[in-house]
C-alpha positions in Angstrom: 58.1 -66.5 198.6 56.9 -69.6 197.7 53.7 -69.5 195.1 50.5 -71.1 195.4 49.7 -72.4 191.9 46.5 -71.0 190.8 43.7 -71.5 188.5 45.2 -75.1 187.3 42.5 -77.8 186.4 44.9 -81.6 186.9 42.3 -84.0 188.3 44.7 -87.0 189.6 42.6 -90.0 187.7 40.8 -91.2 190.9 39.3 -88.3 191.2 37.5 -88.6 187.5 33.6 -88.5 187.5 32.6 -91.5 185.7 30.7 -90.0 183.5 33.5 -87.6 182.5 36.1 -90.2 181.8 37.1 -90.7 178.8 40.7 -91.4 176.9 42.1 -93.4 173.8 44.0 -96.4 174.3 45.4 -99.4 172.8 43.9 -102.8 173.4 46.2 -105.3 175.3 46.1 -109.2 174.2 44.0 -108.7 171.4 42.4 -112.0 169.9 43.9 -113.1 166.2 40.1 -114.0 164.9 38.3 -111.6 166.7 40.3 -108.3 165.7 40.3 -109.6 162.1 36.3 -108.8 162.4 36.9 -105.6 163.7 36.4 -102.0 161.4 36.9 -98.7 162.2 34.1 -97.6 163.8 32.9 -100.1 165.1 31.5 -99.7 168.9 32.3 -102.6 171.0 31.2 -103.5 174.6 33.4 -102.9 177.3 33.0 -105.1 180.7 35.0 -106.1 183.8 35.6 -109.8 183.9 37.4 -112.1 186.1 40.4 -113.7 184.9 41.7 -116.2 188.1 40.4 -113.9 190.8 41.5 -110.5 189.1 39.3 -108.6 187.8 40.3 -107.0 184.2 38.5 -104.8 181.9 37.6 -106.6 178.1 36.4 -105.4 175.2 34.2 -107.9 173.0 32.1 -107.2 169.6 28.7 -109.8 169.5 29.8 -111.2 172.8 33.2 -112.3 171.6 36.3 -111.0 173.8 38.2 -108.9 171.1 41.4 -108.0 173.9 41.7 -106.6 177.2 42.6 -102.7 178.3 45.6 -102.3 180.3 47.3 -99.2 182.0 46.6 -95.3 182.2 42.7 -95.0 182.8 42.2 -98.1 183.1 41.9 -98.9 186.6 39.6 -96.0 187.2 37.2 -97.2 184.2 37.4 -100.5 186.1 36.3 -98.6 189.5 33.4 -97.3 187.5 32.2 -100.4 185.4 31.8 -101.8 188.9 30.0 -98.8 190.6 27.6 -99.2 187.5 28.6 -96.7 185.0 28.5 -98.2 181.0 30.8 -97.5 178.7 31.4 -98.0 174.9 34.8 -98.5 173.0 34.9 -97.4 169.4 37.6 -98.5 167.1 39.9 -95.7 165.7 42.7 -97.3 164.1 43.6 -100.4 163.3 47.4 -101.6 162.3 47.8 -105.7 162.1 46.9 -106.8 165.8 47.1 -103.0 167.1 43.8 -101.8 167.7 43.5 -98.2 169.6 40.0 -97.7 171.1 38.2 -94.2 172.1 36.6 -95.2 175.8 33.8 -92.9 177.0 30.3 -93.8 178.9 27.3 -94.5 177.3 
């Protein structure tokens, strides 16, 4: 009697629509100067650039790298940047040099 789980809605992340994908996270190797500009609220660019071959996600404000995005999502977000999908980051908190960032397309 083994069950067939029914009616449950888990998307593993690869399977994401791009312009579904959305999720808070905390930027990685954030920049001394450039987070001390940052607000709340503020929206800030999100791009993939390369970084000795690999390609990693950054966040910038005026066209300054504020940090880079690392874990959960963030490989998928990376997937869609590259397949042309924009996306925003908008800063929710800020603590010192911890910065957490809502990501969702534009």
């Amino acid at each position: 009697m083994s069950g067939g789980g029914g009616g449950g809605s888990w998307t593993p992340d690869s399977d994401v629509q791009c312009s579904r994908l959305r999720f808070q996270t905390q930027i990685a190797t954030p920049q001394p100067g450039a987070v001390l500009t940052l607000r709340v609220g503020d929206v800030l660019d999100v791009t993939v650039i390369n970084m000795g071959g690999a390609f990693a996600v950054a966040v910038s404000k005026n066209g300054n790298v504020v940090g880079g995005l690392a874990g959960g999502l963030v490989n998928r977000l990376r997937e869609c940047l590259l397949g042309g999908t924009n996306f925003k980051a908008t800063v929710l908190t800020i603590n010192g040099a911890q910065v957490m960032v809502e990501i969702e397309p534009i």
